[in-house]
PyMOL commands that place a pseudoatom at each C-alpha (Angstrom):
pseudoatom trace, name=CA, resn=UNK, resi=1, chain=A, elem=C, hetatm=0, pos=[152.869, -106.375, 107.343]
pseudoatom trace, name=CA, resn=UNK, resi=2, chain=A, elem=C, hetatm=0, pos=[150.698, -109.055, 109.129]
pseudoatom trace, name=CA, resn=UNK, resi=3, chain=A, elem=C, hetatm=0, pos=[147.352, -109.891, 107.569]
pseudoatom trace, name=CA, resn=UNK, resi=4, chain=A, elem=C, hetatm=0, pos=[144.287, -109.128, 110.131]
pseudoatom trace, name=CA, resn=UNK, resi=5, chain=A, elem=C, hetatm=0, pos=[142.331, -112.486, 110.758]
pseudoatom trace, name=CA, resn=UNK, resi=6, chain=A, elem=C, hetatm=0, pos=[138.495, -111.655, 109.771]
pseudoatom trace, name=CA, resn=UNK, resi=7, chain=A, elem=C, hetatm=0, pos=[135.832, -113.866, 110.306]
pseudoatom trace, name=CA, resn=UNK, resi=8, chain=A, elem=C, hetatm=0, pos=[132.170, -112.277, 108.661]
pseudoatom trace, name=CA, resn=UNK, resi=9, chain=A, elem=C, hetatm=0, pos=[129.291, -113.451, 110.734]
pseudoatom trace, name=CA, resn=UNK, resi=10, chain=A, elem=C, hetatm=0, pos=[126.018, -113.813, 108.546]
pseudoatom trace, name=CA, resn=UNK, resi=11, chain=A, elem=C, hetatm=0, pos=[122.969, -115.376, 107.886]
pseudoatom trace, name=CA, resn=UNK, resi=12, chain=A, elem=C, hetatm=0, pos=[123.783, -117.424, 104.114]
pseudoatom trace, name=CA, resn=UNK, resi=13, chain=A, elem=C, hetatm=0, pos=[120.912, -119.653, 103.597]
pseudoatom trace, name=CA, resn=UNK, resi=14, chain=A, elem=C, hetatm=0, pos=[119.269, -117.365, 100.937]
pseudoatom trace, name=CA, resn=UNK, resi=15, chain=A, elem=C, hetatm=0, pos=[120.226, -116.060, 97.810]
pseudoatom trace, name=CA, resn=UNK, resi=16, chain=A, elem=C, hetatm=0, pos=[119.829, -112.435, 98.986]
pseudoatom trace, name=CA, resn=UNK, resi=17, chain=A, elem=C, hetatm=0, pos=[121.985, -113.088, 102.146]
pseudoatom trace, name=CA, resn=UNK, resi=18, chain=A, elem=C, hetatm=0, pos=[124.469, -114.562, 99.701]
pseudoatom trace, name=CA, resn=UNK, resi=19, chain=A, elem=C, hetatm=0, pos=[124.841, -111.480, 97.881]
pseudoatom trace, name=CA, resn=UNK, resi=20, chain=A, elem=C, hetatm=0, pos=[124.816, -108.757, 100.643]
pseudoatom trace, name=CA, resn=UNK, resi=21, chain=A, elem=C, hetatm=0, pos=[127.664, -111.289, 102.293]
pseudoatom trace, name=CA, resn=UNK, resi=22, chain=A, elem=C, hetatm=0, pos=[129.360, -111.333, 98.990]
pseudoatom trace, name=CA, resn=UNK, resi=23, chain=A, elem=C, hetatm=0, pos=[129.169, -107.383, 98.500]
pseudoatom trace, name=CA, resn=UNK, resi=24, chain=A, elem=C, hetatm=0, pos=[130.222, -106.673, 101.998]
pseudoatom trace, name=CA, resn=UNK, resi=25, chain=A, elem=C, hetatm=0, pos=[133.235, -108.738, 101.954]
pseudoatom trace, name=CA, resn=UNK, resi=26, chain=A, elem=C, hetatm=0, pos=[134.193, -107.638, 98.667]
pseudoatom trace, name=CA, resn=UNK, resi=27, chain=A, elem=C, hetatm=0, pos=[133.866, -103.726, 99.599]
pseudoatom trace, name=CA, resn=UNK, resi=28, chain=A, elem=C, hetatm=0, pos=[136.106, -104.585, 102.923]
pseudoatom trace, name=CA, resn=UNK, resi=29, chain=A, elem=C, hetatm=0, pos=[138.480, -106.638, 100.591]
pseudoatom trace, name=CA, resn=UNK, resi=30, chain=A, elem=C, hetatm=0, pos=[138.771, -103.593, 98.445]
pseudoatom trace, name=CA, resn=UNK, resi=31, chain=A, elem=C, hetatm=0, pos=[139.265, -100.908, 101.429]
pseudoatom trace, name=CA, resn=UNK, resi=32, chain=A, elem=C, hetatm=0, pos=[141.694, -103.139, 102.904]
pseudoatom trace, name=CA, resn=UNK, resi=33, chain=A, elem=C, hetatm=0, pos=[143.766, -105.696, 101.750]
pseudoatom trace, name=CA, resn=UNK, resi=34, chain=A, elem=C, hetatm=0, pos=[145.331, -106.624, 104.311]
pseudoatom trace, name=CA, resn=UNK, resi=35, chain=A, elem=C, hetatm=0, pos=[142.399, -108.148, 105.483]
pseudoatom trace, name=CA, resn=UNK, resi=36, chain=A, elem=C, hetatm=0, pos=[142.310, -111.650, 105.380]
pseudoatom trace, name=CA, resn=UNK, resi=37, chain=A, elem=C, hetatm=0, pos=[138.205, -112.446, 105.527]
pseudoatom trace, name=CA, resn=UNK, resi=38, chain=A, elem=C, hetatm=0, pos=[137.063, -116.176, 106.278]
pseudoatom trace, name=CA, resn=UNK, resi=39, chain=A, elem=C, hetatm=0, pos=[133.291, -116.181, 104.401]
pseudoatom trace, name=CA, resn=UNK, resi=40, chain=A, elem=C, hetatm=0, pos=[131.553, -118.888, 105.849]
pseudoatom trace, name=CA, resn=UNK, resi=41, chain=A, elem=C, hetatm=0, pos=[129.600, -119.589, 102.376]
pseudoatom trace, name=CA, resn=UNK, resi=42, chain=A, elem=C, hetatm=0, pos=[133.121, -119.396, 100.630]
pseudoatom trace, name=CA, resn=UNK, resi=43, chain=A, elem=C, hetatm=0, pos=[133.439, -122.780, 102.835]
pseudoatom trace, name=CA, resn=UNK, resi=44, chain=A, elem=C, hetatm=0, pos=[132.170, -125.560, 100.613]
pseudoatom trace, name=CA, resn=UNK, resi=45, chain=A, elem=C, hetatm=0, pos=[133.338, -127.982, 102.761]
pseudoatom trace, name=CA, resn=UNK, resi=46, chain=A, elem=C, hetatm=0, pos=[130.895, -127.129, 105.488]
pseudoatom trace, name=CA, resn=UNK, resi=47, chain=A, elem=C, hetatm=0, pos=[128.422, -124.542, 103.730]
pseudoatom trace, name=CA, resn=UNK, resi=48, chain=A, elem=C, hetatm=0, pos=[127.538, -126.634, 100.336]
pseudoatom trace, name=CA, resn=UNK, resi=49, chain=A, elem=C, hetatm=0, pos=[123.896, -127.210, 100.980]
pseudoatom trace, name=CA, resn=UNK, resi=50, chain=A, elem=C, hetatm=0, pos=[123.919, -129.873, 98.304]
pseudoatom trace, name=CA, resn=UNK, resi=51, chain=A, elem=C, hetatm=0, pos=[126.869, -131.783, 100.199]
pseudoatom trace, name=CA, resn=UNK, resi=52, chain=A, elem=C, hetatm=0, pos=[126.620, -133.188, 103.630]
pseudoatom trace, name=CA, resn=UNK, resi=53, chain=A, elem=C, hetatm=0, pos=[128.189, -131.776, 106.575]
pseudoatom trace, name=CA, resn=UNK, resi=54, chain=A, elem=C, hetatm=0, pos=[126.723, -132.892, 110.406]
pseudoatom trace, name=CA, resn=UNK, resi=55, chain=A, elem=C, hetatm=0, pos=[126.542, -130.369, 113.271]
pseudoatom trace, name=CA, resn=UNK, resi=56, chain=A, elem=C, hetatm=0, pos=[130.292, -131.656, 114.658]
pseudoatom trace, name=CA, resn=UNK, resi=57, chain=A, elem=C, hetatm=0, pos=[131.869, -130.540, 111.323]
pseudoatom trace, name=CA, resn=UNK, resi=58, chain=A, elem=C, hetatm=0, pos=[129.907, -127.255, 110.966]
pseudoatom trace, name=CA, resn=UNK, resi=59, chain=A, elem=C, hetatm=0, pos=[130.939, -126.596, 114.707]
pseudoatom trace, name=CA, resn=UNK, resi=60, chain=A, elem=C, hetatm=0, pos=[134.703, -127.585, 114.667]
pseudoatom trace, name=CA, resn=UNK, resi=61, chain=A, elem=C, hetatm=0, pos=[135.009, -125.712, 111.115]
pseudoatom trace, name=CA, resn=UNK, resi=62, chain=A, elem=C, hetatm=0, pos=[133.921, -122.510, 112.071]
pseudoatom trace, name=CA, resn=UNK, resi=63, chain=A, elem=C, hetatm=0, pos=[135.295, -122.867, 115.312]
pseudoatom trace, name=CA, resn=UNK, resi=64, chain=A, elem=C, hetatm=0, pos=[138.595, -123.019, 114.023]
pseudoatom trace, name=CA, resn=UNK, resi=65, chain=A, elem=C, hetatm=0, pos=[138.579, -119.994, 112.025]
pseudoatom trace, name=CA, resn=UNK, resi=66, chain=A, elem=C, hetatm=0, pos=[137.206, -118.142, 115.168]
pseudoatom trace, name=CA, resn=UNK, resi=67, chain=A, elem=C, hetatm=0, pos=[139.880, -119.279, 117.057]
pseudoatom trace, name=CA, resn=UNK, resi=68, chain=A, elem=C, hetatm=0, pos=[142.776, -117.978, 114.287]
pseudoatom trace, name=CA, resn=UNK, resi=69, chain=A, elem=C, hetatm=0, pos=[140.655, -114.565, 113.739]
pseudoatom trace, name=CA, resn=UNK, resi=70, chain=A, elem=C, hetatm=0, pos=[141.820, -111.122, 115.365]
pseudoatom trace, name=CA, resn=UNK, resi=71, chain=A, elem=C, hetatm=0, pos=[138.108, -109.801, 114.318]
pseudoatom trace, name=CA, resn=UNK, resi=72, chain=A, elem=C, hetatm=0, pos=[134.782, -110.673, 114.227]
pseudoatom trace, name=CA, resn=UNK, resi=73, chain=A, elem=C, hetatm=0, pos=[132.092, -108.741, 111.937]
pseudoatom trace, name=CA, resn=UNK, resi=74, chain=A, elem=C, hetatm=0, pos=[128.772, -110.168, 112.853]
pseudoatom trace, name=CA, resn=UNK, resi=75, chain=A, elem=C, hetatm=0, pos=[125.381, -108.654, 110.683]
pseudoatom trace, name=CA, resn=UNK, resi=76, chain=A, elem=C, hetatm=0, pos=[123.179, -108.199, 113.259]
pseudoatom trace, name=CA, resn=UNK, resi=77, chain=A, elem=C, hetatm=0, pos=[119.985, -107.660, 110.776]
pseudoatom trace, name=CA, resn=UNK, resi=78, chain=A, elem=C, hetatm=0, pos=[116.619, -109.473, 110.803]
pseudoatom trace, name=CA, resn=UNK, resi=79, chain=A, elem=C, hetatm=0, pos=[114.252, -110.219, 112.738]
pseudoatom trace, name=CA, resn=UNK, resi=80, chain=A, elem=C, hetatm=0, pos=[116.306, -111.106, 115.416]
pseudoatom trace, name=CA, resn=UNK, resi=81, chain=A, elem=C, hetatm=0, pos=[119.919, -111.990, 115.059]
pseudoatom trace, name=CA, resn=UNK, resi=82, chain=A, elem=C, hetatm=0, pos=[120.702, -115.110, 113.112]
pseudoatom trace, name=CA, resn=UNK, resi=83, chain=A, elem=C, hetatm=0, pos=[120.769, -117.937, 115.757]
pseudoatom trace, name=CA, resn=UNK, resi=84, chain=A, elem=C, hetatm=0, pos=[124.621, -119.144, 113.973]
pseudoatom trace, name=CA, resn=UNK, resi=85, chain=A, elem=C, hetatm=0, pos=[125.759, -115.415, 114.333]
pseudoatom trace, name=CA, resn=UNK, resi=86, chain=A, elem=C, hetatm=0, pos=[124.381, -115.012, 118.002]
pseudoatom trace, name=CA, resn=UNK, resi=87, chain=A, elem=C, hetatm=0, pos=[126.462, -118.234, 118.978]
pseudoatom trace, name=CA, resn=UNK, resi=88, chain=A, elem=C, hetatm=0, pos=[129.629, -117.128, 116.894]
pseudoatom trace, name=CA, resn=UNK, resi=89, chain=A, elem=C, hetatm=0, pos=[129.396, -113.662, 118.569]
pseudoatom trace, name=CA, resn=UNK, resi=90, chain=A, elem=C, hetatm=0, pos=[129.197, -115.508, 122.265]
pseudoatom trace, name=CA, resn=UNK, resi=91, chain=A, elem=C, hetatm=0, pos=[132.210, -117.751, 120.823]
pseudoatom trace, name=CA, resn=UNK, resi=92, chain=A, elem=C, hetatm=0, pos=[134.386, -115.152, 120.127]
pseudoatom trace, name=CA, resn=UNK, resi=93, chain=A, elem=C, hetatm=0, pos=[133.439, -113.328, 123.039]
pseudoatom trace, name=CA, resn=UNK, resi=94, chain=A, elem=C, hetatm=0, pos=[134.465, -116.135, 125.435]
pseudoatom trace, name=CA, resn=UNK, resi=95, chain=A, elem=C, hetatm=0, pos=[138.203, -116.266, 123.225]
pseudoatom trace, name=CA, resn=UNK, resi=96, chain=A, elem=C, hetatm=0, pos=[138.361, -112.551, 123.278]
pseudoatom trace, name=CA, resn=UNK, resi=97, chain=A, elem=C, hetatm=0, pos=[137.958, -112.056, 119.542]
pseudoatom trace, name=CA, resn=UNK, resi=98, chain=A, elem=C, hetatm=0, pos=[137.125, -107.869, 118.970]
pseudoatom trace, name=CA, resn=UNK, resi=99, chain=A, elem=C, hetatm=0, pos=[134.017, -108.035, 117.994]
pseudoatom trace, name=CA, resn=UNK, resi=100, chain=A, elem=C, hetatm=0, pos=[132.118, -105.253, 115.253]
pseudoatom trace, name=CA, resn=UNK, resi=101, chain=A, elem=C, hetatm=0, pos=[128.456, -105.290, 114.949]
pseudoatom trace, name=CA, resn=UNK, resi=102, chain=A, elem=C, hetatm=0, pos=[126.905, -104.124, 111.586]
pseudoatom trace, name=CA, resn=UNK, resi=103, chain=A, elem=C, hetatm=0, pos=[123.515, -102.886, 112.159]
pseudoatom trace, name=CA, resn=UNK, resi=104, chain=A, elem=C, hetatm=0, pos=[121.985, -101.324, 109.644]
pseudoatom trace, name=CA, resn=UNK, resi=105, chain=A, elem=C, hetatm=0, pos=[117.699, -101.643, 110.280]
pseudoatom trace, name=CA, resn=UNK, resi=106, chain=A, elem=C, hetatm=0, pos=[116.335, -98.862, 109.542]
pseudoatom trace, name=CA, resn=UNK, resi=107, chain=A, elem=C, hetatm=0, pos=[114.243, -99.052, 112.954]
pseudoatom trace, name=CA, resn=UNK, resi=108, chain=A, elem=C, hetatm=0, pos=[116.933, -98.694, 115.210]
pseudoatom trace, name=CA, resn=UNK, resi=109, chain=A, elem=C, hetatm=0, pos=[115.066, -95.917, 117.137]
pseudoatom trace, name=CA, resn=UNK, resi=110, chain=A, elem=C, hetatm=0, pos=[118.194, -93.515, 115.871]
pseudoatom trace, name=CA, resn=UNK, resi=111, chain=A, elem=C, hetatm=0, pos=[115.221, -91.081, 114.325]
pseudoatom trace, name=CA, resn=UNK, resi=112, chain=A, elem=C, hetatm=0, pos=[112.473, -91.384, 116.963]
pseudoatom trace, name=CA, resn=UNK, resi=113, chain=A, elem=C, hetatm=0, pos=[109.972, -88.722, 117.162]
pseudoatom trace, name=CA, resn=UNK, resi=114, chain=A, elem=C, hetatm=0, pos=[107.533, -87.722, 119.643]
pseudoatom trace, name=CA, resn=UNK, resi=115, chain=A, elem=C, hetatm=0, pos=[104.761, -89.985, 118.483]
pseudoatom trace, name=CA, resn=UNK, resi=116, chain=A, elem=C, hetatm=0, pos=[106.764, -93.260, 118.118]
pseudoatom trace, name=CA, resn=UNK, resi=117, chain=A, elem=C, hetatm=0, pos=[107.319, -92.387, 121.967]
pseudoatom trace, name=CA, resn=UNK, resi=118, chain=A, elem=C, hetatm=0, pos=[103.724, -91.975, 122.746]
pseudoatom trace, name=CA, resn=UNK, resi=119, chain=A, elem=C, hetatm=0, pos=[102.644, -94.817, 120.609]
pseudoatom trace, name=CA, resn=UNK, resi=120, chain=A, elem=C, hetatm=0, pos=[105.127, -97.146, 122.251]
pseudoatom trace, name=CA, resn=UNK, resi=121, chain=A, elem=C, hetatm=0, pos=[104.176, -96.262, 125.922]
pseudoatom trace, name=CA, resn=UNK, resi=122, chain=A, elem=C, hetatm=0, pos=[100.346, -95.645, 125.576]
pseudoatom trace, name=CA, resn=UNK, resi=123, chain=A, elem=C, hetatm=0, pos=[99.262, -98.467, 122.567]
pseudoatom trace, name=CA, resn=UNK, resi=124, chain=A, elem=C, hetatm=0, pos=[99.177, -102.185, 122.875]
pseudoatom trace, name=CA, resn=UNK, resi=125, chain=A, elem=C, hetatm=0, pos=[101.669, -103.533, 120.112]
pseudoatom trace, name=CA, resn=UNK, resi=126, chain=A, elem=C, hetatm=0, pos=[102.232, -100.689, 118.380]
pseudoatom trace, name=CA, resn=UNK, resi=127, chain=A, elem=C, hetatm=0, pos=[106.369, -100.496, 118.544]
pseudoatom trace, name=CA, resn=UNK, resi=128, chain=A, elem=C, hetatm=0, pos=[107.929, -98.970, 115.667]
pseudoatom trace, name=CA, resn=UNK, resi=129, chain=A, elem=C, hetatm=0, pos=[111.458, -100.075, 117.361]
pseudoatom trace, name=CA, resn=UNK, resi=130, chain=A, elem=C, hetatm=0, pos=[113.302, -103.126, 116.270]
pseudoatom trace, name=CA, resn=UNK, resi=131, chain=A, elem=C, hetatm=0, pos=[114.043, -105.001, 119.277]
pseudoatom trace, name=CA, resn=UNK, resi=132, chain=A, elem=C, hetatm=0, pos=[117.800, -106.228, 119.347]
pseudoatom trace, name=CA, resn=UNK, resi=133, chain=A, elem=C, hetatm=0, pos=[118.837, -109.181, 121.960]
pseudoatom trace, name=CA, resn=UNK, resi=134, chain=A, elem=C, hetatm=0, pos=[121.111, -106.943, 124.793]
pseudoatom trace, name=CA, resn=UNK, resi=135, chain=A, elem=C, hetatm=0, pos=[123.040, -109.907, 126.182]
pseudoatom trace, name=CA, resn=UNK, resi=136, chain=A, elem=C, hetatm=0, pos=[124.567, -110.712, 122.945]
pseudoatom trace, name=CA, resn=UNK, resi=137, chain=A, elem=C, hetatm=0, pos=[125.179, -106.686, 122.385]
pseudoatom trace, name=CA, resn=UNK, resi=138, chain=A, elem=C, hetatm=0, pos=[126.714, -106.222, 125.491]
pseudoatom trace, name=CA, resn=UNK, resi=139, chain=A, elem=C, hetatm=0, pos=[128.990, -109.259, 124.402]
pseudoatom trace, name=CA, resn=UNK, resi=140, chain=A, elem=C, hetatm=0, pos=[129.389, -106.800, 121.218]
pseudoatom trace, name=CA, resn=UNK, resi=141, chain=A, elem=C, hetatm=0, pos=[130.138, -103.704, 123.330]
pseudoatom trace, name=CA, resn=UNK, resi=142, chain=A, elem=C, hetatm=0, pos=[132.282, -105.039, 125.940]
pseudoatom trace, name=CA, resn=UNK, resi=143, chain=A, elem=C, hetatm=0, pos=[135.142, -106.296, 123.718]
pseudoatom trace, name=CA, resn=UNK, resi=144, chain=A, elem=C, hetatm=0, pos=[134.193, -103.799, 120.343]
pseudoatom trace, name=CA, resn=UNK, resi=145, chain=A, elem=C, hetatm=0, pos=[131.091, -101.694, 119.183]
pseudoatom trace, name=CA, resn=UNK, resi=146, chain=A, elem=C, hetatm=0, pos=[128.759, -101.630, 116.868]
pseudoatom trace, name=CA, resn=UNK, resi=147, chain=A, elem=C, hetatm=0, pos=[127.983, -99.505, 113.347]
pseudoatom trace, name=CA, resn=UNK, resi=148, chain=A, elem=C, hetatm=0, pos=[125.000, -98.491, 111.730]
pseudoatom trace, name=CA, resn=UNK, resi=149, chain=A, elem=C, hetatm=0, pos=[126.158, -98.513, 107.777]
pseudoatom trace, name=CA, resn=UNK, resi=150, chain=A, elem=C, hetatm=0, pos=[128.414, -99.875, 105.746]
pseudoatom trace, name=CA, resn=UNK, resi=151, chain=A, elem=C, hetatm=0, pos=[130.429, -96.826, 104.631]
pseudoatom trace, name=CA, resn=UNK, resi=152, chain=A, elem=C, hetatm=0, pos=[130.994, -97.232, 108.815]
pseudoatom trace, name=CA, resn=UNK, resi=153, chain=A, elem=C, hetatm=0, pos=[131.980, -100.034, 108.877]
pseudoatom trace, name=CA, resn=UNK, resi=154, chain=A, elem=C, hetatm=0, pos=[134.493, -99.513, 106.133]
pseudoatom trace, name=CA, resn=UNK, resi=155, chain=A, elem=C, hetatm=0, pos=[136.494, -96.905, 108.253]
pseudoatom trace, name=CA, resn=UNK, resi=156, chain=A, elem=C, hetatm=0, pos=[136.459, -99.262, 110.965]
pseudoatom trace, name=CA, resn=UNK, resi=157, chain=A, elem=C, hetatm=0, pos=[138.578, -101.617, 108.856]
pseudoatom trace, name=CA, resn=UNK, resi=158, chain=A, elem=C, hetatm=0, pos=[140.647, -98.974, 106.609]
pseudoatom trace, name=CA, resn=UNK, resi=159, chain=A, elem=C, hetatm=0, pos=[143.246, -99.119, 109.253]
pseudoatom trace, name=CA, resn=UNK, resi=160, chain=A, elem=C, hetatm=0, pos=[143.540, -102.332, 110.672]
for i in range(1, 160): cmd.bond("trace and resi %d" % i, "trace and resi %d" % (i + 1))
show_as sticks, trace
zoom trace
């Protein structure tokens, strides 16, 4: 059986973003193996902070493993989507890489309630809605979708 190509699309510049990447991967490694997940921080060549590696090698190195990946998985979390993921997500867009958005803020709107409504449209900056960038998740949508959880994304990838 033919290994699935998976490049995971994530902020990895702290130690928290480290781990979640880490646990992730390792959950969809476990569900799945017949994944075959490219983990940008797993990269020392290019993702060794201590080392040195200019934009062109960063660029062509990634862009590689995009090009030689069936799927995408891009976290969409924080306080607006990690500039690297956003351009990885157009990337594979323009190749036509399947793309699956994990979004898992917890102010996605999914539970709004009659006040949230009426503070949003009557109240100066009073949004309890994370605001999400809807170019890049129409590049999502139009060649994938997105999930709200981890156990969701999991059953995305059982079957691959």
């Amino acid at each position: 059986m033919k290994k699935v190509k998976v490049y995971f699309a994530s902020p990895l510049f702290s130690a928290m973003e480290q781990e979640y990447n880490a646990n992730v991967v390792k959950k969809l490694r476990a569900a799945n193996p017949n994944l075959d997940i490219y983990l940008p921080q797993e990269n020392m060549a290019i993702n060794d902070k201590s080392l040195y590696a200019d934009s062109l090698m960063i660029a062509r190195g990634d862009n590689e493993r995009l090009d030689d990946s069936d799927l995408l998985i891009a976290v969409l979390d924080g306080v607006a989507i990690d500039v690297g993921v956003a351009t990885e997500i157009g990337y594979a867009y323009a190749r036509g890489v399947k793309t699956i958005g994990l979004y898992t803020d917890v102010r996605q709107g999914l539970g709004a309630t009659s006040d949230k409504i009426d503070a949003l449209t009557s109240q100066v900056a009073e949004n309890q809605f994370h605001y999400i960038n809807l170019y890049t998740i129409g590049c999502i949508k139009d060649n994938g979708k997105i999930v709200v959880s981890l156990d969701e994304l999991i059953k995305e990838v059982e079957n691959l």
